[in-house]
C-alpha positions as a printed Julia matrix, in Angstrom:
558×3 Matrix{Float64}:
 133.86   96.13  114.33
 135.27   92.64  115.74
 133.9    89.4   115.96
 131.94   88.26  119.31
 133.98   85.77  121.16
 133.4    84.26  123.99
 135.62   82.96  126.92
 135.19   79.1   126.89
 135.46   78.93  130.05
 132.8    81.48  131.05
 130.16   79.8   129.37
 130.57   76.71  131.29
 130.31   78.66  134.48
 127.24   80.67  133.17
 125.53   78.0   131.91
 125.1    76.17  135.25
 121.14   76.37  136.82
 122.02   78.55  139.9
 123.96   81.01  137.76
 121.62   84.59  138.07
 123.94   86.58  135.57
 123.69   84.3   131.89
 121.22   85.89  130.36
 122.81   89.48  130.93
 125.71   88.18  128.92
 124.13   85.98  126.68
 120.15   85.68  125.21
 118.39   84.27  121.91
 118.54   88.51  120.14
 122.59   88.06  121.14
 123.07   84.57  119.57
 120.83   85.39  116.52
 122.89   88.49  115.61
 126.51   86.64  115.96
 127.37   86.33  112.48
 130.57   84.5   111.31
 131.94   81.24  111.21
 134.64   82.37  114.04
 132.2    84.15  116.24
 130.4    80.53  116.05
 133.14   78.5   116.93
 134.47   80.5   119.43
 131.34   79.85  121.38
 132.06   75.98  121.64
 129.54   75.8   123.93
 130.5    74.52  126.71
 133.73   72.59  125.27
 131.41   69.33  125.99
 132.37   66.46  123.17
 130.76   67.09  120.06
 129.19   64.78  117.66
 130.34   64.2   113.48
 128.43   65.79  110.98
 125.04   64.06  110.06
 125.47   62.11  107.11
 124.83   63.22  103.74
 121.9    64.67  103.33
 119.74   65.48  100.5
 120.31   68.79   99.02
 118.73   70.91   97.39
 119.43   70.41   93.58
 118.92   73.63   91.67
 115.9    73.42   89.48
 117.09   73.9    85.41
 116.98   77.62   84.98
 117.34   78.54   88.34
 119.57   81.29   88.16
 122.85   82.18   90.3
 124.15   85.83   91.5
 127.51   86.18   92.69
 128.69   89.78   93.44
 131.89   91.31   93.79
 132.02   94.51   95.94
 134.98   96.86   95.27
 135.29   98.76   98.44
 136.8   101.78   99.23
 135.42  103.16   96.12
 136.8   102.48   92.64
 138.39  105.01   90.2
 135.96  104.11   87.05
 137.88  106.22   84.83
 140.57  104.29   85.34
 139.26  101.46   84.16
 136.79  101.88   81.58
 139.21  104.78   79.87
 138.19  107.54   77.54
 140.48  106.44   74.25
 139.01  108.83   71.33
 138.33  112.7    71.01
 134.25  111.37   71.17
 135.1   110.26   74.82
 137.23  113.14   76.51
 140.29  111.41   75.85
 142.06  115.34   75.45
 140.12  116.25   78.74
 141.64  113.25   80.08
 144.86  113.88   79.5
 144.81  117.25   81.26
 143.15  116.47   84.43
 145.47  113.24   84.68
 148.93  113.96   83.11
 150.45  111.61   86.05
 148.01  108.86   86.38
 146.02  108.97   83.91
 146.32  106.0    80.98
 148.06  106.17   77.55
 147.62  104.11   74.56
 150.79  102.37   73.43
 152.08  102.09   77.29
 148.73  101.33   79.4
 146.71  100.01   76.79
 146.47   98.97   72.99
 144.33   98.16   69.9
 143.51   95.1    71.41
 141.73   96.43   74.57
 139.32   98.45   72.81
 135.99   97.77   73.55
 134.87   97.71   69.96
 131.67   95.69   68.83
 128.93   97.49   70.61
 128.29  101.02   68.58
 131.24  103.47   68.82
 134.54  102.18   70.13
 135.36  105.24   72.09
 136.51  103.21   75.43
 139.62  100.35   76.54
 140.39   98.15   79.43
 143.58   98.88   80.9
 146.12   96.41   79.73
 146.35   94.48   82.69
 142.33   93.68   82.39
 143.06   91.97   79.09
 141.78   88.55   80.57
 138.32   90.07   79.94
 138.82   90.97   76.46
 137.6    87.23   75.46
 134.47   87.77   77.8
 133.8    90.91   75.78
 134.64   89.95   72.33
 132.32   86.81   73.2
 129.36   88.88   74.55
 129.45   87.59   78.07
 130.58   91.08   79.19
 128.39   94.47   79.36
 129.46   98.07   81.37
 126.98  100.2    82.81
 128.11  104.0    82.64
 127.4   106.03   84.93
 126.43  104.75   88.04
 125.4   106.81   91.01
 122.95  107.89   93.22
 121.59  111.84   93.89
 123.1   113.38   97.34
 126.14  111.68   97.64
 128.15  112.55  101.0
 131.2   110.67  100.12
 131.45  108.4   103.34
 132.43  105.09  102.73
 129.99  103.45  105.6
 126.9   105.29  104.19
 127.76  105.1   100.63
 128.01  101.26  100.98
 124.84  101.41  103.39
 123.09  102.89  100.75
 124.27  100.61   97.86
 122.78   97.55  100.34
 119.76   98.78  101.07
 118.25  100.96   98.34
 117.82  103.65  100.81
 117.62  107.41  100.12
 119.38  108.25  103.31
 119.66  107.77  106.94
 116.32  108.88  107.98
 114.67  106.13  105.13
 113.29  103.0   106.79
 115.1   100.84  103.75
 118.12  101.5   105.47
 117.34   98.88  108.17
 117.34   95.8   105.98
 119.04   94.72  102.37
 117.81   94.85   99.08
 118.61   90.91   99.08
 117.42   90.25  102.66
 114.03   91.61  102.31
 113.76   88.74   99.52
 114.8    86.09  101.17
 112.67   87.3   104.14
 109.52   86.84  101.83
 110.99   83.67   99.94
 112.08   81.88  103.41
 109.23   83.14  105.64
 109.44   80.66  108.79
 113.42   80.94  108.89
 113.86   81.64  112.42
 111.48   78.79  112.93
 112.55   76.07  111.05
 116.12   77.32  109.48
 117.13   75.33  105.95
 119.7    73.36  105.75
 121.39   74.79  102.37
 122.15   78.72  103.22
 119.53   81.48  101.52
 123.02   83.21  100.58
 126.91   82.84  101.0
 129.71   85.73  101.71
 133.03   85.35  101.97
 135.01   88.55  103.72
 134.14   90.24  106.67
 132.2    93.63  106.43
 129.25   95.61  107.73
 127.4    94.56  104.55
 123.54   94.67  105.08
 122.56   93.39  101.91
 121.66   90.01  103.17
 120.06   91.45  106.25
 116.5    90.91  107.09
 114.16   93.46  109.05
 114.87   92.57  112.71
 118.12   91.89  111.89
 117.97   88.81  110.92
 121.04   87.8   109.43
 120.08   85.25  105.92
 123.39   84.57  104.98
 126.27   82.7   106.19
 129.34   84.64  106.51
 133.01   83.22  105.94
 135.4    86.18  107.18
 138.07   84.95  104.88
 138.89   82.09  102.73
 141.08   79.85  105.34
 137.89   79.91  107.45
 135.74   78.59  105.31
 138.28   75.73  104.81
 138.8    75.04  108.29
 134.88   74.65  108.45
 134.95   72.26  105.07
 137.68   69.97  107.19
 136.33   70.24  110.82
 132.73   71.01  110.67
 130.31   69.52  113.78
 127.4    69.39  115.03
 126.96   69.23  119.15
 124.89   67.44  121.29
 121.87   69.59  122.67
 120.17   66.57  125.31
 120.81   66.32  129.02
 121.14   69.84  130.24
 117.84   69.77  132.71
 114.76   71.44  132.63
 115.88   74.62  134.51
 116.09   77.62  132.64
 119.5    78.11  132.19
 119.96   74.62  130.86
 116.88   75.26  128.29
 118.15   78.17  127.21
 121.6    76.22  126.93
 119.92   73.25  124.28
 118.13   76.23  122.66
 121.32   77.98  122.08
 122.91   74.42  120.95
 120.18   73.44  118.88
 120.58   76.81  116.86
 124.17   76.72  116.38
 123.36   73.42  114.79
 120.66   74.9   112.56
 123.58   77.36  111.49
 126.45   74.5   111.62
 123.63   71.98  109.95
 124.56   74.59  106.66
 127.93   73.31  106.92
 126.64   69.4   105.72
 125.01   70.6   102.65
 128.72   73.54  102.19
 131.13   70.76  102.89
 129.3    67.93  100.79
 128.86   70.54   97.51
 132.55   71.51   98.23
 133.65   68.15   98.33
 131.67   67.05   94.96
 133.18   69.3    93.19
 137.04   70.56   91.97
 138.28   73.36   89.81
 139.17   72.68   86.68
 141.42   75.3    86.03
 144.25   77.51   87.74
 142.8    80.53   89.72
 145.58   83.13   90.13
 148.05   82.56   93.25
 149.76   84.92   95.51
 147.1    87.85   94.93
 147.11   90.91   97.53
 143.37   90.72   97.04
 142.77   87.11   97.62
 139.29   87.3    95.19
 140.92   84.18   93.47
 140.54   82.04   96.22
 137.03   82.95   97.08
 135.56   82.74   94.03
 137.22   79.5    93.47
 135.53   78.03   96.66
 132.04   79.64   95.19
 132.85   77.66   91.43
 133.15   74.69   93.51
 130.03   75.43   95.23
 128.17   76.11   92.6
 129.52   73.05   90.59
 128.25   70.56   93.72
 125.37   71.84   93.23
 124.98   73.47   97.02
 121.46   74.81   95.4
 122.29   78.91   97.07
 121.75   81.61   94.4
 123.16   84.68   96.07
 127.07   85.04   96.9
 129.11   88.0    97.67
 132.85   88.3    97.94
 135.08   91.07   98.76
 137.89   93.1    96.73
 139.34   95.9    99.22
 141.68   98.57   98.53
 140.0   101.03   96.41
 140.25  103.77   98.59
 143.83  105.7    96.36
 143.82  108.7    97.69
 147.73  108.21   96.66
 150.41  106.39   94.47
 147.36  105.1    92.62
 148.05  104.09   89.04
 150.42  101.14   89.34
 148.7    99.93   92.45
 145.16  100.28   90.96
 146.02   98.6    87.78
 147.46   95.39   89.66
 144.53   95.35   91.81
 142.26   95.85   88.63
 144.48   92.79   87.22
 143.63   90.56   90.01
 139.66   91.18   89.44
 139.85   90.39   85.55
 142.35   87.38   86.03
 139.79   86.2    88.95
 137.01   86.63   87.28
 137.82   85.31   84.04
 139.16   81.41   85.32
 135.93   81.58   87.55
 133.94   81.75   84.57
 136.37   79.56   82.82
 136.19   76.52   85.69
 132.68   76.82   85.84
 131.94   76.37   81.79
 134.5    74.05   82.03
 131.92   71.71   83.76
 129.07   73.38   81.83
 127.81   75.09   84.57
 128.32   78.77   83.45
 124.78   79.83   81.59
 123.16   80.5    84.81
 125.52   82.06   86.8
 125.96   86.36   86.67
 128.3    87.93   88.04
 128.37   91.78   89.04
 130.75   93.89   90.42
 129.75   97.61   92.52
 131.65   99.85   94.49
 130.29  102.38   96.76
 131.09  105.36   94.91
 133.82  106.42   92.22
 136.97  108.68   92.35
 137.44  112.26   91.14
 138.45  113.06   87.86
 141.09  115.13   88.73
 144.28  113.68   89.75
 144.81  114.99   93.29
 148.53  116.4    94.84
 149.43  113.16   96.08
 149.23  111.35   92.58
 145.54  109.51   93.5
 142.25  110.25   93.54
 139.73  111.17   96.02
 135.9   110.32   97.03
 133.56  111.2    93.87
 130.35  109.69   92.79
 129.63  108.25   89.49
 131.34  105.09   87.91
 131.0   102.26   85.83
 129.85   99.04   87.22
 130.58   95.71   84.94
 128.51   92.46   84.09
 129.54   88.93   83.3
 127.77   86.01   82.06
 126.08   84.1    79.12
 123.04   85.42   80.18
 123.66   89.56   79.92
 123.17   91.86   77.6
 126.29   92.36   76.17
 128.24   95.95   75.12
 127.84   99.28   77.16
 124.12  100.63   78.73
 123.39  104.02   79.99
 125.12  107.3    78.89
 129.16  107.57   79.32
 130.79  110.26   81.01
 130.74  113.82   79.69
 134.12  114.79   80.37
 132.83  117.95   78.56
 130.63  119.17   81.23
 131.36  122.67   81.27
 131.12  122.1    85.29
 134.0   120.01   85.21
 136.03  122.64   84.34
 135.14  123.82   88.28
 134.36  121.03   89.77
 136.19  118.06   90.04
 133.64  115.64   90.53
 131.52  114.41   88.25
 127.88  114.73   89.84
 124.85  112.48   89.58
 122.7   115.68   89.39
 124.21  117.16   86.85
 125.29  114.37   84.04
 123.26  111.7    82.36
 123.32  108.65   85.29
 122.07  105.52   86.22
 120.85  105.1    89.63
 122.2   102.1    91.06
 118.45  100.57   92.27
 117.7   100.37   88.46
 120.11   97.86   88.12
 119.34   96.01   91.56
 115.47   95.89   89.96
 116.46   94.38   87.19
 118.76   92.0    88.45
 115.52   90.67   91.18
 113.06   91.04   87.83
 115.11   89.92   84.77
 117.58   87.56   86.75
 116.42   86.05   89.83
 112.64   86.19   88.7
 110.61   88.07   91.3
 107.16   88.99   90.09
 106.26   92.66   90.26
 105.01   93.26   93.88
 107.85   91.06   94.92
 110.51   93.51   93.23
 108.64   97.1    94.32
 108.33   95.43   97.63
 112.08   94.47   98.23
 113.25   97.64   96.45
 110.73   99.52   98.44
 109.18  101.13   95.12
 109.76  101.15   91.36
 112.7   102.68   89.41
 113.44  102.84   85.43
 114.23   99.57   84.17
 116.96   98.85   82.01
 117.65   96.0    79.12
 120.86   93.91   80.98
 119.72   90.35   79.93
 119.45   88.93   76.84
 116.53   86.73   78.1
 114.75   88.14   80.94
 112.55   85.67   83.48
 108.51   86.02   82.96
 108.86   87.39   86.1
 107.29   84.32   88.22
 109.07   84.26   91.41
 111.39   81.06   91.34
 110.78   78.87   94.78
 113.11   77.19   96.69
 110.44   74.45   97.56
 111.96   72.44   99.95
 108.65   70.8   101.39
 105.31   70.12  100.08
 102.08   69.49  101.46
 100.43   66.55  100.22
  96.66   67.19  101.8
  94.78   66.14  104.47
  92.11   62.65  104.63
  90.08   60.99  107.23
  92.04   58.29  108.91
  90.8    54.56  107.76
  90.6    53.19  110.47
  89.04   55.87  112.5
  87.28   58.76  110.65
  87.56   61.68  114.05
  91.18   61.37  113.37
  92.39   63.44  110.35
  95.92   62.4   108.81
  97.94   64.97  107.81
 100.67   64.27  104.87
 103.1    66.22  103.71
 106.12   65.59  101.98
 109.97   66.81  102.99
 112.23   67.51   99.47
 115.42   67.94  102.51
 116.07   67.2   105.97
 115.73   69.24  108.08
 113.48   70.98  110.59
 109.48   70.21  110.52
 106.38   71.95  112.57
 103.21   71.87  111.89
 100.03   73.92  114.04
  96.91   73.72  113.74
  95.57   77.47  113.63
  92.08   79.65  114.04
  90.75   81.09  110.41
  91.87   83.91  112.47
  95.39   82.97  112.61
  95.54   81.91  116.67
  97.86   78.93  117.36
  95.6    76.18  118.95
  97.87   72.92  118.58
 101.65   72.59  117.92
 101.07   69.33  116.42
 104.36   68.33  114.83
 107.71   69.85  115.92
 111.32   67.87  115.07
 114.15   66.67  112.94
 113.05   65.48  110.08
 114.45   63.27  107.28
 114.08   63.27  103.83
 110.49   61.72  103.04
 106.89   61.74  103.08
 105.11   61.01  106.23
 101.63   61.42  108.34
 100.74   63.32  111.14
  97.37   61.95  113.04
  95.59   64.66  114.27
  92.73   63.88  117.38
  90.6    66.71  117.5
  89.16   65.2   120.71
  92.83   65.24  122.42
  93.35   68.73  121.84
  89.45   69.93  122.13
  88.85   71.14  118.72
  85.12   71.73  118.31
  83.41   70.72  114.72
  84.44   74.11  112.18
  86.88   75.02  109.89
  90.61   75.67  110.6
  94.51   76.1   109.05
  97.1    73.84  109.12
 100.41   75.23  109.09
 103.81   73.51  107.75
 107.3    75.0   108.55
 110.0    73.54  106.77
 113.33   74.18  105.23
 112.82   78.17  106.28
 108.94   77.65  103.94
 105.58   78.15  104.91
 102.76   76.29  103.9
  99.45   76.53  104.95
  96.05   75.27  103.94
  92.38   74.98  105.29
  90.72   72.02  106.57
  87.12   70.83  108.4
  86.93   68.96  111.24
  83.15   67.2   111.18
């Protein structure tokens, strides 16, 4: 799938008033959908000049305990076995052995006594050697492994695997499969989004993929999406905002300031990204010169995080799992590069003592075979590990290990959800929402689309109150002073940032869009006339958009 670009050129002849073909090529669904800091600039609407960024706004400062989730998706499927490894009789290591005598890993060459997993019950398990930057995380209880993971009727495609993983669907045919597990959150957390967009993004991913996690029903896209490291630092040095007055009242130029004004609610993101990214530095060496490049965008999230940009959900990418041949050396390097990564991006971010709120998960659609295959790889299984890190999980191993035992193996070589001891995958996403980001109950059924087993992963799970990003607050409502028909509405705005307020019907009709603009950081009043806008004596709701929020309260008019 490529990224939408645009001719230049063509949109300045489309977007002129007598033009009867622009909205064929371009309309609001269109715009809405284009995802991607290149699809954006490629639209440079209409090449006109374009104004600096605003100046530095007010962000929004995460609230103390407001925790961060940053996760790492291995795709093409990672071999678990190869990375997590069976070291005693208790684990299969003699089963191992035989089903891998080419790739699979031996003590004294691929691993040693000091990348045991020891600490949590049996030590029956090791990291390959080239993980060994974890082995502090581990030792240190900032580590756990979840065995196991899966989900029932696997059909081994990468698209629907990792469709599946995003969603918490069953299959093709289940509605979930329309929106992500994350996006249905941040569709109830950030309820007027399309209306009045915030000005910090809901969520942040680097690497360009079909991902849906983020995705809200209709579509709507929550995150904002860096297809690869050098992008996002081209935006952090030449981000703008453009000018969206003086295109006419004809349709075509309407539609042309509408289409403006939302590329700056998506550019406006790019204030609060570059100002965090410029508060901030790393404080240690990432590793260079990485085939995977995970390095560099986690060290753009510690820096992020450390500028406080106030977004709690990041995902970055990993490819090359898919080693269907020549695996083991390959595999073990890329393996390397996710422990080394992983490790200084904990390391930079404690080393500004910003580390106790931040988890960080890794998943992969599906896992390998257990057999080695005739080309010396693997190919598409089901079940594997999945790994935590953090000072706020549950350290040591969780859910049963691998039965390399399983008199079916001796058949079959994959091991099958159905038939071993398994997590399903939506168990952990629960408790992640639950435990970690602090949904309530409804919230969590209602984004997972319905309950699952929960599991122990953090040491100190949330009360389950659902944390707020509340970005604007309504004051209340009074009688004017000076003239008592005239109510003054007050409310206060936490950012800058888009503001609208109606007037509604108990029944939820829009009667009066009372309040609709920029607004800066502040608290202000709105006059309200009921005589101007023929509001009759009764009761009626007052709605406030802001910062993606929704706020709404009742009022009288006498």
């Amino acid at each position: 799938m490529k990224d939408h670009k645009i001719n230049p050129n063509l949109i300045d002849r489309q977007f002129g008033c007598t033009h009867d073909e622009e909205h064929q090529i371009w309309n609001r669904r269109q715009f809405m959908m284009t995802s991607g800091m290149a699809g954006l600039g490629s639209v440079l609407l209409g090449g006109l000049t374009v104004s600096p960024l605003l100046g530095n706004s007010s962000m929004m400062l995460p609230a103390e305990g407001d925790n961060i989730l940053v996760l790492i998706k291995m795709f093409g499927g990672n071999d678990g076995l190869n990375m997590v490894v069976p070291a005693t009789s208790a684990s299969g290591v003699d089963e191992y052995t035989r089903i891998r005598p080419t790739i699979g890993l031996k003590k004294g060459t691929d691993y040693s006594d000091n990348h045991i997993l020891s600490g949590y019950g049996n030590s029956d398990f090791a990291l390959p050697q080239t993980m060994e930057s974890l082995m502090p995380l581990w030792n240190e209880g900032k580590m756990n492994i979840i065995h196991n993971v899966g989900y029932p009727k696997q059909d081994y495609s990468h698209f629907s695997s990792i469709n599946f993983w995003s969603t918490a669907a069953d299959n093709d045919q289940d509605k979930r499969v329309q929106s992500g597990i994350i996006g249905r959150f941040l569709d109830q957390d950030f309820p007027s989004f399309s209306e009045s967009p915030p000005t910090v993004p809901p969520a942040l991913r680097i690497g360009y993929s079909t991902d849906k996690i983020f995705s809200a029903p209709g579509n709507q896209q929550m995150e904002l999406v860096f297809n690869d490291p050098n992008e996002f630092l081209r935006l952090a040095q030449y981000g703008k905002l453009y000018e969206t007055d003086g295109f006419g009242d004809c349709p075509q130029g309407q539609e042309r300031s509408f289409l403006r004004a939302l590329t700056n609610n998506t550019l406006r993101y790019s204030n609060s990204v570059v100002t965090a990214y410029g508060k901030a530095s790393n404080k240690v060496a990432f590793p260079t010169g990485t085939q995977s490049r995970l390095a560099e965008q986690l060290a753009i999230i510690s820096r992020l995080i450390k500028g406080r940009l106030g977004t709690k959900m990041f995902l970055v990418n990993i490819d090359g799992f898919d080693t269907h041949s020549n695996q083991k050396d390959y595999h073990l390097r890329i393996l390397g590069d996710m422990a080394k990564s992983v490790k200084a991006f904990y390391d930079d971010l404690k080393a500004d003592s910003m580390q106790s709120n931040v988890t960080v998960m890794t998943y992969s659609e599906f896992g390998r075979t257990i057999k080695e295959n005739g080309s010396v790889g693997t190919d598409h299984g089901n079940l594997s590990p999945l790994m935590m890190f953090g000072d706020g999980v549950n350290p040591g191993f969780h859910g049963t290990p691998i039965n390399l035992y399983d008199p079916i193996l001796k058949t079959s070589t994959i091991v099958y959800y159905e038939t071993q001891a398994s997590t399903d995958y939506r168990s952990i996403f629960q408790s992640v929402l639950k435990d970690w980001l602090c949904l309530n109950g409804e919230l969590t059924e209602y984004t997972m689309g319905k309950s699952y087993p929960s599991l122990n992963l953090f040491k100190n799970p949330c009360s389950g109150a659902l944390t707020s990003n509340n970005n604007a607050v309504l004051v209340g409502h009074n009688p004017n002073p000076e003239n008592p028909r005239i109510v003054d509405m007050k409310f206060s705005n936490l950012q800058s940032g888009e503001v609208e307020i109606k007037i509604k019907s108990v029944s939820g009709r829009t009667l009066v869009n009372l309040y609709n603009k920029y607004t800066l950081k502040g608290s202000y009043t709105v006059p309200l006339d009921p005589s101007k806008w023929k509001l009759n004596p009764g009761e009626y709701i007052y709605e406030l958009n802001s910062a993606g929020k929704r706020y709404m309260r009742r009022f009288l008019i006498q």
